[in-house]
N, C-alpha and C positions, 0 to 999 in steps of 0.2 A: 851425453853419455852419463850413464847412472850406476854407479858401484858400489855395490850390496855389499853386508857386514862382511863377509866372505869373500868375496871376490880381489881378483887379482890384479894389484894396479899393475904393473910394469913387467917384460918381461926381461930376465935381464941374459946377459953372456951365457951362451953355451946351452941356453933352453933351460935354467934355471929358472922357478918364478921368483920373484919379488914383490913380497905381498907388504903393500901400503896405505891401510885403509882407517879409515876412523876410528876405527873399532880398535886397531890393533895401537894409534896412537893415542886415545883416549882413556878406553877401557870398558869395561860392557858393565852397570850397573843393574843390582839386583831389582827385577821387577816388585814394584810395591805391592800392597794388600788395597785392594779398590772397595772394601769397604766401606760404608757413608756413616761416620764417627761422627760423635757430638764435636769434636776437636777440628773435623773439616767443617762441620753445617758453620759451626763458629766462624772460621777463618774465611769462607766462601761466601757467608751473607752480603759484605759491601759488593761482591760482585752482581748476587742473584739481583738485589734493589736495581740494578742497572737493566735489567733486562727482562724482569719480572711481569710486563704487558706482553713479551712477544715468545718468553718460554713458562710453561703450563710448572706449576708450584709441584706437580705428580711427576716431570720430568729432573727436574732441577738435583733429586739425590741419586740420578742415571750419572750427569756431567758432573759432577762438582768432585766426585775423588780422583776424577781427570785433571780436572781445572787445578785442585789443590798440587796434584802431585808435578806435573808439569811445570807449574809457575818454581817448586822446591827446586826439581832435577834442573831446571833453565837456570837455576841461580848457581847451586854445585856449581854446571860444564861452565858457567859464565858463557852464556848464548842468550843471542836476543831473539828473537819470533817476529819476521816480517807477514803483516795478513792484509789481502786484498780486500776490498772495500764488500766483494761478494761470496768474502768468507761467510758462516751462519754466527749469529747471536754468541752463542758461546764458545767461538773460537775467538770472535771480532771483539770482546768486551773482557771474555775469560783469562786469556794466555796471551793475545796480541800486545807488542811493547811497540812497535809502529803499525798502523794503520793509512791505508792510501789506496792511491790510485798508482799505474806502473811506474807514471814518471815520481812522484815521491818515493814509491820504494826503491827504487833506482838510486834515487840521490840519496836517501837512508842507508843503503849499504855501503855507500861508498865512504860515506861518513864515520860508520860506526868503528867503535873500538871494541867491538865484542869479536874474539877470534874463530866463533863457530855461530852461523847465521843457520835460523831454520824458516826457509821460503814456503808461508803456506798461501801457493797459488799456484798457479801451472806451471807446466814444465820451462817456458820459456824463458820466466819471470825470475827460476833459481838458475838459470844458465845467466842471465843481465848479472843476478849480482856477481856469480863466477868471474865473469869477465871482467867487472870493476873492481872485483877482490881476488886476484888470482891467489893471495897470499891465506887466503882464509877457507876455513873447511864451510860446504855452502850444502846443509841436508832439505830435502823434499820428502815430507812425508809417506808422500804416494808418487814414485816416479813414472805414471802413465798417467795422470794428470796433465792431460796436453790439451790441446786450442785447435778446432775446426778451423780458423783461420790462418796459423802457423802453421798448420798441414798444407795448406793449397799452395804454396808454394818451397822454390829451392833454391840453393849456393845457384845451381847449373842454370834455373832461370831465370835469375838475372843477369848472368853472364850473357845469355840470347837476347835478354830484352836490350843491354849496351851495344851490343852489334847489330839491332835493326834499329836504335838510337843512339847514334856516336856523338859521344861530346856532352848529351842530357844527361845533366847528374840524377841521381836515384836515392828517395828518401823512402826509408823504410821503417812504417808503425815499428812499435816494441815486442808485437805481437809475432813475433815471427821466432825463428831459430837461430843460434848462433853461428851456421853456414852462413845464412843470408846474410846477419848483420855484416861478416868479416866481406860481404860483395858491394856493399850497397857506401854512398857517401857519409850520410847522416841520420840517426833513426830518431820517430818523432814519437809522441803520446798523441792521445784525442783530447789535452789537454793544451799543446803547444803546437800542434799539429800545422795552424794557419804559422805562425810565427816560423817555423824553421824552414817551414817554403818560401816565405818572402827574404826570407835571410842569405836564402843564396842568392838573389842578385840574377835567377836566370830569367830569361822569357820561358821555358818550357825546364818542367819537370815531372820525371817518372817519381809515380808514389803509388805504393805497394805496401800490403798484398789487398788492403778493405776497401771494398769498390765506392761504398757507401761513405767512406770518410773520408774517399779523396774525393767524390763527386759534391758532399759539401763544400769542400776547402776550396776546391772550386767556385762554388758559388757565391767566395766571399773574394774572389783575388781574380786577377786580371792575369796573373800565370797561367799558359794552359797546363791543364793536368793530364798525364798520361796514367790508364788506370790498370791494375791486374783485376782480375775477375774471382776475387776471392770476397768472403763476408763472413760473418759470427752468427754461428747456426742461434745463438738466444735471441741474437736484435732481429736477425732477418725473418722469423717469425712472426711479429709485430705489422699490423696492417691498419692504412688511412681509416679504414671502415671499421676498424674494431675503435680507435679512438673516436672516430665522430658519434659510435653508440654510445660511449659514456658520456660523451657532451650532453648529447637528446635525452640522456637520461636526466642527469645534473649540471645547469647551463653554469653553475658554480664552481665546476670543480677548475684546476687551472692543472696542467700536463706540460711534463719536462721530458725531456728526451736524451738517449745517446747519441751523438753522430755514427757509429754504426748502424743505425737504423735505415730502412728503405726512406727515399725521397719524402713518399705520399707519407707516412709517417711524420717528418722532421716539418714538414709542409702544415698539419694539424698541431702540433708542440705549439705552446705559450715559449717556452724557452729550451735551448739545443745547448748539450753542454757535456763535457767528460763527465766521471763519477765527482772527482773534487769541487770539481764547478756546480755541480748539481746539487751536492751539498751545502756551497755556500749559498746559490740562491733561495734554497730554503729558508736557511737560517736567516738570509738579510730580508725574506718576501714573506715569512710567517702564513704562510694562505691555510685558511679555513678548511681546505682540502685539496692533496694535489694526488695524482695520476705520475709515479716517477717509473717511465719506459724503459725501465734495462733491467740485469738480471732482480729476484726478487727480492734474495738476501739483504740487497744493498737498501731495498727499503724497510726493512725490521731494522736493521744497526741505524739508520737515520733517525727512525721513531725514535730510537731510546733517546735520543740526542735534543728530540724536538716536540717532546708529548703533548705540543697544546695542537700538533698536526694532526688530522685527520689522512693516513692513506690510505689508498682505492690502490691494489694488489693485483696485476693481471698480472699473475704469476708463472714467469718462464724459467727455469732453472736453466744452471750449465752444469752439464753431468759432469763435467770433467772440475771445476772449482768445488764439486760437491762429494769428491774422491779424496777432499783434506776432510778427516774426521780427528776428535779430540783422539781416541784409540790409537791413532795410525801418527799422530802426534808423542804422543808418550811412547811409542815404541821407540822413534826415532831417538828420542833423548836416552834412552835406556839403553840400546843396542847401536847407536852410533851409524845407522843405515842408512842406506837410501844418498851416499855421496854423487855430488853432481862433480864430473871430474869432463875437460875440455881438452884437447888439441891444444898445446899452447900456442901453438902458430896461428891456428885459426880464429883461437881469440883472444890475441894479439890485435889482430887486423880488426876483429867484431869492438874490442874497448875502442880504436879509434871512432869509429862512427859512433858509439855510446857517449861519451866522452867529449865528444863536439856537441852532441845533446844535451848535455848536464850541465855542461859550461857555457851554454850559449848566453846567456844575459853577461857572461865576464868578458 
């Protein structure tokens, strides 16, 4: 649930509303002047150097009285800025204070001492931190910023899937909602994914809802896997035959992949790996050119990180990560919007299963 500057958190006695919203405990701060000042170009340079191969020099005085005022107003509210790793260039480099993949931003919010968190990634991603900060105000730029994959399923289906599997516990990606989380045992990343199905100790485990991540994890464990029939409209895109023609093109190039991917896909990858993992093999593998198989955002923020790389860009966008814009960012801080507000009962029950994820190596 998402509650706008206006909207009415609680009802209270007698049909009275009770209005409780960010806005009203914060306060709405005067929108800036988005003019491009020698006083911003000054202050935003160390940024553009960072990103200067993958944003056009003609672009750069569009973002930057974004950039400048965002990073001000983030310091005022004392808010930090969580950005997925498939934010664009000057969200991921400009305004982002953590940077990751779910399962780090997950344990970033749960760490931070900042009392207003702004989640720029989807819908799912600022309900995780809700649920691990019930005590903190948790905004999303764009609250229809949701996940094809967190769509395909629900609380009620996994309730079905426990009753034509009694006793199989059920791990459920991040990627989902926080109905599900509060149904499900423990929720995993595509980062830790193998690790928290071998940690329960079962012979058989439900894993939910990416067909494609659990038929990996699969392939690496001796647990059978039971699967939902859900996937990520950007990975499941992605086909064997489109990478074997960059092969034939360039017998040099070397290709990494998501585990969201279709099989024949992860079947061609040199290497299969989350985003964070994907990043670090870069960094430790240095290759002359690689092919990085997930959304395409995440291979610009990597360039900046690794510019003796060469990448090859089969670029799939996710509409819904590409609904957080620097604009819809600075409203956020300005008018206090877009609150992510929960059930507390329901995620109650979602931090447990979060919570045995985050903690799992203690």
């Amino acid at each position: 649930m998402v509650q706008g500057s206006s909207a009415a958190a609680a009802i209270g006695t007698g049909g009275n509303v009770s209005l409780d919203t960010a806005a009203d405990r914060y306060g709405v701060k005067p929108y800036p002047d988005l003019a491009y000042t020698p006083e911003i170009a000054e202050a935003t340079a160390p940024i553009y150097e960072k990103v200067r191969h993958v944003i056009p020099a003609i672009e750069w005085p569009v973002h930057a009285p974004y950039v400048y005022h965002i990073n001000r107003l983030k310091a005022e509210r004392g808010a930090i800025i969580l950005a997925h790793n498939y934010q664009t260039p000057e969200i991921y480099h400009g305004v982002a204070d953590i940077v990751g993949d779910s399962l780090q931003l997950a344990q970033e919010a749960a760490k931070s001492q900042a009392e207003i968190i702004v989640q720029c990634g989807v819908h799912f991603m600022a309900e995780t931190s809700k649920i691990l900060c019930p005590e903190k105000t948790v905004l999303i730029p764009d609250s229809h910023a949701g996940c094809s994959l967190a769509a395909s399923i629900t609380g009620e289906d996994v309730r079905l899937l426990r009753e034509a599997h009694p006793g199989v516990p059920v791990v459920a990606y991040v990627n989902t909602t926080a109905d599900v989380k509060a149904e499900v045992d423990i929720c995993c990343t595509s980062s830790n994914a193998l690790e928290v199905v071998e940690s329960l100790g079962a012979k058989e485990v439900i894993m939910l809802p990416d067909q494609y991540l659990a038929a990996w994890v699969a392939s690496q464990t001796d647990v059978k896997i039971v699967t939902w029939n859900g996937a990520c409209e950007v990975h499941e895109r992605f086909t064997g035959d489109e990478l074997r023609a960059y092969r034939e093109a360039d017998p040099s190039i070397r290709i990494i992949a998501h585990p969201e991917c279709p099989p024949d896909v992860l079947a061609e990858a040199d290497f299969t790996g989350s985003t964070a993992k994907m990043i670090g093999w870069v960094q430790k593998e240095n290759p002359g050119k690689v092919l990085m198989v997930t959304e395409c955002s995440m291979a610009d923020n990597v360039a900046s990180e690794a510019p003796g790389v060469e990448f090859v860009r089969p670029c799939n966008l996710c509409p819904h990560m590409k609904r957080i814009q620097l604009p819809k960012i600075l409203d956020t801080l300005v008018y206090m919007s877009e609150e992510v507000v929960l059930d507390p009962m329901m995620a109650a029950k979602a931090r447990r299963s979060v919570e045995r994820m985050v903690n799992l190596k203690s």
